[in-house]
PDB file of N, CA, C and O in Angstrom, chain B, residues numbered from 101:
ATOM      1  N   UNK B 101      14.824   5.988 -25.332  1.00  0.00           N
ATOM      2  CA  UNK B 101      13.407   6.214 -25.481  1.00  0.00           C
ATOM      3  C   UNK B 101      12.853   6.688 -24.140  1.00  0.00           C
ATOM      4  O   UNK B 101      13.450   6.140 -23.214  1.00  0.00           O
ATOM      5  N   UNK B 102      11.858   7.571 -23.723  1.00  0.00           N
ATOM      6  CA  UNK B 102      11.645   8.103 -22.977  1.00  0.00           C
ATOM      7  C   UNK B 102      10.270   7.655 -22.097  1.00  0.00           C
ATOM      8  O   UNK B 102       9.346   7.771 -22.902  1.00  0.00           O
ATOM      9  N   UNK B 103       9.922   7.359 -21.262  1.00  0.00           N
ATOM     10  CA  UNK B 103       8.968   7.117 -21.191  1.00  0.00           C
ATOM     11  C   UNK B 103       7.936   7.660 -20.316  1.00  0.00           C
ATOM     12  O   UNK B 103       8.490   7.490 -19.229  1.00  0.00           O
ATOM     13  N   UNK B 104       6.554   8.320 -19.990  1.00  0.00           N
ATOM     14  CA  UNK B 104       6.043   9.020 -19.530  1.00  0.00           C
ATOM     15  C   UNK B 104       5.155   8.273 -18.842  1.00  0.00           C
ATOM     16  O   UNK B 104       4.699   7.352 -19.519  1.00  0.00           O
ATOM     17  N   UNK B 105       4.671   8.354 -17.532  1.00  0.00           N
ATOM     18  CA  UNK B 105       4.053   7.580 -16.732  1.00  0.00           C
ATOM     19  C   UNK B 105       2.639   8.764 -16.114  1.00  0.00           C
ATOM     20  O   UNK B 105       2.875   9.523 -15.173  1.00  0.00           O
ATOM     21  N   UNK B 106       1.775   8.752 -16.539  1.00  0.00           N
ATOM     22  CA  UNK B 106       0.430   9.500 -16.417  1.00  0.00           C
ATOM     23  C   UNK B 106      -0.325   9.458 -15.518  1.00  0.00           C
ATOM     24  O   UNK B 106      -0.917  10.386 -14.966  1.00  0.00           O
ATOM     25  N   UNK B 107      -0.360   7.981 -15.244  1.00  0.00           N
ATOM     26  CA  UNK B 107      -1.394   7.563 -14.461  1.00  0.00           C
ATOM     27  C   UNK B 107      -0.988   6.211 -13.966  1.00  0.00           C
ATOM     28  O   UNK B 107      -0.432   5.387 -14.692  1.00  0.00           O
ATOM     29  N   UNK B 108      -1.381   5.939 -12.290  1.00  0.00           N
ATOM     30  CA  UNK B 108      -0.348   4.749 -11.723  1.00  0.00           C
ATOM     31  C   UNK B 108      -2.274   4.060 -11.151  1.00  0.00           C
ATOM     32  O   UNK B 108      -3.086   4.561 -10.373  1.00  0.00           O
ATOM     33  N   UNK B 109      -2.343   2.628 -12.087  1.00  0.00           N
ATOM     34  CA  UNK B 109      -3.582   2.016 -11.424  1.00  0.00           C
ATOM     35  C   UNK B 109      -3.365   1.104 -10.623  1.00  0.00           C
ATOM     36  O   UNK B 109      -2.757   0.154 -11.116  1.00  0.00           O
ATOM     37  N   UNK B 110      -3.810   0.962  -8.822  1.00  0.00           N
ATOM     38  CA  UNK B 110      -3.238   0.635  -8.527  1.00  0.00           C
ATOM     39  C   UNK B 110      -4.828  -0.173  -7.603  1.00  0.00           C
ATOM     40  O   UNK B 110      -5.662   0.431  -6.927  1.00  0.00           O
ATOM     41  N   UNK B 111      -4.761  -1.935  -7.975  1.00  0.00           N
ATOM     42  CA  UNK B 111      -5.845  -2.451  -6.782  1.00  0.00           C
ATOM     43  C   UNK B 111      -5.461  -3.544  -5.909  1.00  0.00           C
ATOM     44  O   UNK B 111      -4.749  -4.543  -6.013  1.00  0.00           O
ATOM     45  N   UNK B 112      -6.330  -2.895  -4.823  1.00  0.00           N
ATOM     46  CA  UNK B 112      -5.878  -3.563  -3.788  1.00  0.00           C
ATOM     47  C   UNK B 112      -6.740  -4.255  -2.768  1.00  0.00           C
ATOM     48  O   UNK B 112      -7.183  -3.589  -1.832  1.00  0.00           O
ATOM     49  N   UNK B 113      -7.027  -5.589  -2.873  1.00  0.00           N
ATOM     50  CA  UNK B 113      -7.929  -5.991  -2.052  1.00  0.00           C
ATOM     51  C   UNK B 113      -7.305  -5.864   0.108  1.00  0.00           C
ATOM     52  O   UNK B 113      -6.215  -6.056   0.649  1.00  0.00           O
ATOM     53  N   UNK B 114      -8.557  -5.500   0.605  1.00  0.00           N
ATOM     54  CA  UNK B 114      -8.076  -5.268   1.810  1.00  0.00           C
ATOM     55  C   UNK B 114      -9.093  -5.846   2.647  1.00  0.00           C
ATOM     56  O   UNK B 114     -10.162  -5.235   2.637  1.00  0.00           O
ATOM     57  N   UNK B 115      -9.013  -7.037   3.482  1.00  0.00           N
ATOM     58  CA  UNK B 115      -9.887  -7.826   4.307  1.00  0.00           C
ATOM     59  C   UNK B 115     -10.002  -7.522   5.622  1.00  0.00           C
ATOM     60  O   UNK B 115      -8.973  -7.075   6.128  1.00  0.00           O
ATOM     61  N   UNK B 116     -11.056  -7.642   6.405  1.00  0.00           N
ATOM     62  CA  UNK B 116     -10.756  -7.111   7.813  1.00  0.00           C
ATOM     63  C   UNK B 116     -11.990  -5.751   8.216  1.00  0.00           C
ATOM     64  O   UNK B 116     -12.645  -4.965   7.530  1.00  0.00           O
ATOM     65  N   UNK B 117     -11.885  -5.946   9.299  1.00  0.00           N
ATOM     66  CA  UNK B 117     -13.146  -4.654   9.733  1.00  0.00           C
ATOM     67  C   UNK B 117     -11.824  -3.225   9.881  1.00  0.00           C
ATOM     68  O   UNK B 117     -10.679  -3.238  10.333  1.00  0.00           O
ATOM     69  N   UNK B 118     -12.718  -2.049   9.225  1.00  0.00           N
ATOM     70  CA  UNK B 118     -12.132  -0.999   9.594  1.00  0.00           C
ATOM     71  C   UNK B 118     -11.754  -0.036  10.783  1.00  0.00           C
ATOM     72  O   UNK B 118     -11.153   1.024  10.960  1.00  0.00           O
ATOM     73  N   UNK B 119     -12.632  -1.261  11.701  1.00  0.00           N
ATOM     74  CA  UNK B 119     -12.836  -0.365  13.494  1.00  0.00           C
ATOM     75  C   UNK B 119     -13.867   0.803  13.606  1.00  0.00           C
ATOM     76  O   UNK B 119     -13.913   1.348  14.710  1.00  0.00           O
ATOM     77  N   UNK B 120     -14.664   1.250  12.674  1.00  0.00           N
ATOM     78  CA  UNK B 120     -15.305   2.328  12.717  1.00  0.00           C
ATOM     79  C   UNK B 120     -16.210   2.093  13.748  1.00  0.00           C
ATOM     80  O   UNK B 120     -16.589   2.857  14.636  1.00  0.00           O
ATOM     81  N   UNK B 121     -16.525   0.868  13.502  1.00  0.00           N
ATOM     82  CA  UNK B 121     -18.208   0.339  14.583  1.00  0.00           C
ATOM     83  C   UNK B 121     -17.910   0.443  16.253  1.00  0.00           C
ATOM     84  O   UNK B 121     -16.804   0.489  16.791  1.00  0.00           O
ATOM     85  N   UNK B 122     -19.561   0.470  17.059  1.00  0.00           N
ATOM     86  CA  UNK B 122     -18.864   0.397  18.303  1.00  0.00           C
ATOM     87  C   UNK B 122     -17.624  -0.184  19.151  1.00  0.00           C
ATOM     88  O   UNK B 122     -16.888   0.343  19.985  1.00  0.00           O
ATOM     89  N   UNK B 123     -17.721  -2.145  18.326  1.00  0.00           N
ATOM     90  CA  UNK B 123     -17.089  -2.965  18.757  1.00  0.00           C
ATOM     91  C   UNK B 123     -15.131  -2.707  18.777  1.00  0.00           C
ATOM     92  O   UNK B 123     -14.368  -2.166  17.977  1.00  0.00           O
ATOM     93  N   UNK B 124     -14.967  -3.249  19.812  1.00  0.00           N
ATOM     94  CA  UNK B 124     -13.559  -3.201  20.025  1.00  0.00           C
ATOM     95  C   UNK B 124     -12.753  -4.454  19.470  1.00  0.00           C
ATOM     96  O   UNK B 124     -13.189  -5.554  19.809  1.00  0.00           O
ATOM     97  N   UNK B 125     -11.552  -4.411  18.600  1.00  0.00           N
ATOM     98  CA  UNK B 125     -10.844  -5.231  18.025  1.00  0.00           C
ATOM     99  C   UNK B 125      -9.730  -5.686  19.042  1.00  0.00           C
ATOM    100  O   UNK B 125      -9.045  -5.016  19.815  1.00  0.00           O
ATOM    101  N   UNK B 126      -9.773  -7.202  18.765  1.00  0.00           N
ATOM    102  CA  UNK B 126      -8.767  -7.537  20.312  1.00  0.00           C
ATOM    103  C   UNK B 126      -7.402  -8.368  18.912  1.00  0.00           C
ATOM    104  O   UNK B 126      -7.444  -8.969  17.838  1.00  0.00           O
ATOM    105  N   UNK B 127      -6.431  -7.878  19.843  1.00  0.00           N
ATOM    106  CA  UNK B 127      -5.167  -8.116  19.106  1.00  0.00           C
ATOM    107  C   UNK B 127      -5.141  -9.417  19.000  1.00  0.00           C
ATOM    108  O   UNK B 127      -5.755 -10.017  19.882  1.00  0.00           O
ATOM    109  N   UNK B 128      -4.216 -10.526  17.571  1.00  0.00           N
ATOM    110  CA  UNK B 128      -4.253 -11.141  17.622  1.00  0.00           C
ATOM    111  C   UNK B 128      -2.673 -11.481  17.374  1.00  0.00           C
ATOM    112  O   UNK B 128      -1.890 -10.569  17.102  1.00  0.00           O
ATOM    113  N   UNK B 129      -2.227 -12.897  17.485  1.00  0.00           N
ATOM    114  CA  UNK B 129      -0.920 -13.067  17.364  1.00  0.00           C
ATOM    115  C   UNK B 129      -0.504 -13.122  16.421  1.00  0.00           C
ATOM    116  O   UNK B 129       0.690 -13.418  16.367  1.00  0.00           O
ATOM    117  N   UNK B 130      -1.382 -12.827  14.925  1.00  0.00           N
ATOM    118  CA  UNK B 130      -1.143 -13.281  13.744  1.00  0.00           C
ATOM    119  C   UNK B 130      -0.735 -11.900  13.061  1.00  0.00           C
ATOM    120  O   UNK B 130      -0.838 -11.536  11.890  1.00  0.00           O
ATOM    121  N   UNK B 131      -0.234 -11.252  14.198  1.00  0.00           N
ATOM    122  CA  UNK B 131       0.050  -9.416  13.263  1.00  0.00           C
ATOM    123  C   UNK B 131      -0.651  -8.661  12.692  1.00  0.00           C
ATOM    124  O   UNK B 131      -0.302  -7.498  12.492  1.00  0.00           O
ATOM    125  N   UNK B 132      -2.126  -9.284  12.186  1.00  0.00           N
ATOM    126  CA  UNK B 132      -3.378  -8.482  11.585  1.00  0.00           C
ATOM    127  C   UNK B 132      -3.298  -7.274  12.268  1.00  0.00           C
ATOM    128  O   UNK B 132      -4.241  -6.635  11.801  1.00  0.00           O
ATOM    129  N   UNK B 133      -2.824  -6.678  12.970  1.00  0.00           N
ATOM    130  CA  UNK B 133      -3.406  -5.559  13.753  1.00  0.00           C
ATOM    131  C   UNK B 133      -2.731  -4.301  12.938  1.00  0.00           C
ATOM    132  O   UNK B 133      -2.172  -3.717  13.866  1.00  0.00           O
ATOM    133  N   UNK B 134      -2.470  -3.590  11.836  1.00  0.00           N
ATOM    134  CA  UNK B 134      -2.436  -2.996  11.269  1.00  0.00           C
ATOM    135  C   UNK B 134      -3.287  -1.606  11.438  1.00  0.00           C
ATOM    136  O   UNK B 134      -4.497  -1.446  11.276  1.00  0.00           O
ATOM    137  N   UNK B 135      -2.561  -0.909  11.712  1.00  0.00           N
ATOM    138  CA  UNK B 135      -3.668   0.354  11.828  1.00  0.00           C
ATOM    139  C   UNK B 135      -3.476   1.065  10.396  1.00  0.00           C
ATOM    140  O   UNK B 135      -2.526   0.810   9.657  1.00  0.00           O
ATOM    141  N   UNK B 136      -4.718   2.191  10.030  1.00  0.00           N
ATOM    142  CA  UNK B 136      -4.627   2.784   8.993  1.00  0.00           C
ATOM    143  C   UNK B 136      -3.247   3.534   8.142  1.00  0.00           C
ATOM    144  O   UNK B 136      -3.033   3.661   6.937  1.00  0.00           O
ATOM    145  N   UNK B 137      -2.273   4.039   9.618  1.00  0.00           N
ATOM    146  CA  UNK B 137      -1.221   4.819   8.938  1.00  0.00           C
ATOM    147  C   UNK B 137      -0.310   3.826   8.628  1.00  0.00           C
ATOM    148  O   UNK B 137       0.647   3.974   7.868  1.00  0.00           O
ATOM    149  N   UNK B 138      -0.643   2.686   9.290  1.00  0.00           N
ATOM    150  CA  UNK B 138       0.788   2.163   8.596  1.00  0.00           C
ATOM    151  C   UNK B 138       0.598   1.281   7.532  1.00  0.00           C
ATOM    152  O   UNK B 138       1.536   0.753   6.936  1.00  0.00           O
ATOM    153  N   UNK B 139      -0.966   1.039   7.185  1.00  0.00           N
ATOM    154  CA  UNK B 139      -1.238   0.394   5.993  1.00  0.00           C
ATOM    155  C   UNK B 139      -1.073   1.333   4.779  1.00  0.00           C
ATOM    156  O   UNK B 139      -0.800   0.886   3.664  1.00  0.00           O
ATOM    157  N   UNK B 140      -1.306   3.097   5.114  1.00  0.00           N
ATOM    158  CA  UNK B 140      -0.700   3.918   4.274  1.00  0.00           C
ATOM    159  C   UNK B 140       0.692   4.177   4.027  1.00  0.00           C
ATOM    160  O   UNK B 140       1.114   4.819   3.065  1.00  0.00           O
ATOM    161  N   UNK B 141       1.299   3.721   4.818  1.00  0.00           N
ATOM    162  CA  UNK B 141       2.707   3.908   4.711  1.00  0.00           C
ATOM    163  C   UNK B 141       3.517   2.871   3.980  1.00  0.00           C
ATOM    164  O   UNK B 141       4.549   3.121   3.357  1.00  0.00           O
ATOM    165  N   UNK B 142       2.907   1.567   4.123  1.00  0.00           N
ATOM    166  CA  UNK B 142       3.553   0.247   3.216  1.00  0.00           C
ATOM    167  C   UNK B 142       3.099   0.456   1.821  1.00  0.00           C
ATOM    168  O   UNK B 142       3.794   0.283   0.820  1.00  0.00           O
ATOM    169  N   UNK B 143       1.620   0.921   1.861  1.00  0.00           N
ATOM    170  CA  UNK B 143       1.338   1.452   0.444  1.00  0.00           C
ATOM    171  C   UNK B 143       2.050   2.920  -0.438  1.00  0.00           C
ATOM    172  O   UNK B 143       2.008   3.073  -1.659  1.00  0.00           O
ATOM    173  N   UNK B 144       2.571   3.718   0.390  1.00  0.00           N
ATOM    174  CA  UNK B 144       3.200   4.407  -0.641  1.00  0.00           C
ATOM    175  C   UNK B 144       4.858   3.749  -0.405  1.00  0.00           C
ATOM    176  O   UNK B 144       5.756   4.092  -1.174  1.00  0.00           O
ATOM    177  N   UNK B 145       5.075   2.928   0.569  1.00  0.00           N
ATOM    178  CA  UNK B 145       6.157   2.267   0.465  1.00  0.00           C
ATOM    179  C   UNK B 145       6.738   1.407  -1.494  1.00  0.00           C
ATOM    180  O   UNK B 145       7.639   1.451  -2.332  1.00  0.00           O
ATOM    181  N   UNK B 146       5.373   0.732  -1.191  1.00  0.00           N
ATOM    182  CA  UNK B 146       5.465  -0.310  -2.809  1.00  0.00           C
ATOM    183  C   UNK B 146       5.375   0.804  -3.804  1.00  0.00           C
ATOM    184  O   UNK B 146       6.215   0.810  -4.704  1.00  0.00           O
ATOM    185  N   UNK B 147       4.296   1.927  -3.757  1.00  0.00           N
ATOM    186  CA  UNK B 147       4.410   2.538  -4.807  1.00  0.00           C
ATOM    187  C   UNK B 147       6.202   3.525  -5.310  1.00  0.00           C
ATOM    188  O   UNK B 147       6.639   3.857  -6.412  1.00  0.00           O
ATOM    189  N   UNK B 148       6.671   3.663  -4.148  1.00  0.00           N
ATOM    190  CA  UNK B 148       7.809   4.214  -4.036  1.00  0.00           C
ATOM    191  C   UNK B 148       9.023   3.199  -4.826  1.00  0.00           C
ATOM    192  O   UNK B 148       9.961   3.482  -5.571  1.00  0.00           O
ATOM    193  N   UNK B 149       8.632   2.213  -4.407  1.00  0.00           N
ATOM    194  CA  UNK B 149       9.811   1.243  -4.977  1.00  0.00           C
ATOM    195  C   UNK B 149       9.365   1.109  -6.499  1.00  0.00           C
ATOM    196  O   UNK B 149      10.126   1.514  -7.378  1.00  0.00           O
ATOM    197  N   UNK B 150       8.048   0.502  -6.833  1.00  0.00           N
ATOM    198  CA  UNK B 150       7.386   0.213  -7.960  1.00  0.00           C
ATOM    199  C   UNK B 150       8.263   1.435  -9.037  1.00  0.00           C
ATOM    200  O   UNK B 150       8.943   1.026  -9.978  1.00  0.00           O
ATOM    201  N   UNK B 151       8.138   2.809  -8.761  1.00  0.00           N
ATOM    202  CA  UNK B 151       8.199   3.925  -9.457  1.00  0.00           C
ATOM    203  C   UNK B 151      10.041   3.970  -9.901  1.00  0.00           C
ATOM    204  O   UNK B 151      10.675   4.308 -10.900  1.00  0.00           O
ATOM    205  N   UNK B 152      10.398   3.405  -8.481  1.00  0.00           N
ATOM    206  CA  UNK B 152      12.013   3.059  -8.835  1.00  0.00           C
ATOM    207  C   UNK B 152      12.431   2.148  -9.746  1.00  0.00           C
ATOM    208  O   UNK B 152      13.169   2.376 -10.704  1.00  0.00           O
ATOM    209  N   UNK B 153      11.927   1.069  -9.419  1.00  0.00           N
ATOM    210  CA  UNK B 153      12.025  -0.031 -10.402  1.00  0.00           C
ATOM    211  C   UNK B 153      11.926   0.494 -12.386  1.00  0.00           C
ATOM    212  O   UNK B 153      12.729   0.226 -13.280  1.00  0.00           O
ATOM    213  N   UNK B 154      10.995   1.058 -12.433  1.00  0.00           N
ATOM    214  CA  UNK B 154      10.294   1.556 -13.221  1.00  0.00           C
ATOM    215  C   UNK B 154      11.543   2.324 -13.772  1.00  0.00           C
ATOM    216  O   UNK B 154      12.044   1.899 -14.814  1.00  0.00           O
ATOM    217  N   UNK B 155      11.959   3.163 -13.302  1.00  0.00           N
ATOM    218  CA  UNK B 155      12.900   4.290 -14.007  1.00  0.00           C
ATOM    219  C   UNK B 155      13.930   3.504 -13.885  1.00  0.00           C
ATOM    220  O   UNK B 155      14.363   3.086 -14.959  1.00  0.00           O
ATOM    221  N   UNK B 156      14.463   3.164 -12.961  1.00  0.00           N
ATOM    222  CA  UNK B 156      15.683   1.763 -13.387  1.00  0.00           C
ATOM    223  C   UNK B 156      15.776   1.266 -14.684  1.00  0.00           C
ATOM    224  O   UNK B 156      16.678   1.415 -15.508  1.00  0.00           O
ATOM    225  N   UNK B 157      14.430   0.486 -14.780  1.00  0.00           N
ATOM    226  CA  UNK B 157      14.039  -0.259 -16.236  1.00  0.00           C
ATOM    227  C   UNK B 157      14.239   0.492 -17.313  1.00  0.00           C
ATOM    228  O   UNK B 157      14.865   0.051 -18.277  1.00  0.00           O
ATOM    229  N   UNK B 158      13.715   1.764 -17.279  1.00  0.00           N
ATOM    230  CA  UNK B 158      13.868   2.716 -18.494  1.00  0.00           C
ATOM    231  C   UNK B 158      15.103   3.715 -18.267  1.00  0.00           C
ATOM    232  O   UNK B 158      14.896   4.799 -18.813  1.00  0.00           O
ATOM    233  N   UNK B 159      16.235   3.637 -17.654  1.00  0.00           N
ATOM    234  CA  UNK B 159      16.872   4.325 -17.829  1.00  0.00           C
ATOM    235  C   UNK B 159      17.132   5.593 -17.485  1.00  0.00           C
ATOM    236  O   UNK B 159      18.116   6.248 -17.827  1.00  0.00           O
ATOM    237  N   UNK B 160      15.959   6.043 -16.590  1.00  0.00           N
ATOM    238  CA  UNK B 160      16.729   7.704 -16.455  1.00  0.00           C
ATOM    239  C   UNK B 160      17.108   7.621 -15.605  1.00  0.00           C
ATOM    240  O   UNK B 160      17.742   8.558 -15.118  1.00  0.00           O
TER     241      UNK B 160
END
């Protein structure tokens, strides 16, 4: 059986200031310090695997 994947909904709660504002963000030891590309990069990371998983499951 084949299965066709159209549309991937995907939510994601994300806590934390974006840095846009004057104020400067001081590093903390707790790893929060995440910058934008690499919060884009873990995110098409999961979607990458998710999509694997996915065709695994179904077979092609």
């Amino acid at each position: 059986m084949a299965v066709t994947i159209k549309e991937l909904n995907i939510t994601a709660n994300v806590s934390g200031s974006s840095g846009t504002g004057p104020e400067k963000q001081v590093a903390t030891g707790g790893g929060g310090g995440l910058s934008k590309l690499d919060k884009e990069v873990i995110i098409r990371e999961a979607v990458r695997r998710a999509m694997e998983e996915i065709s695994y499951k179904f077979g092609r």
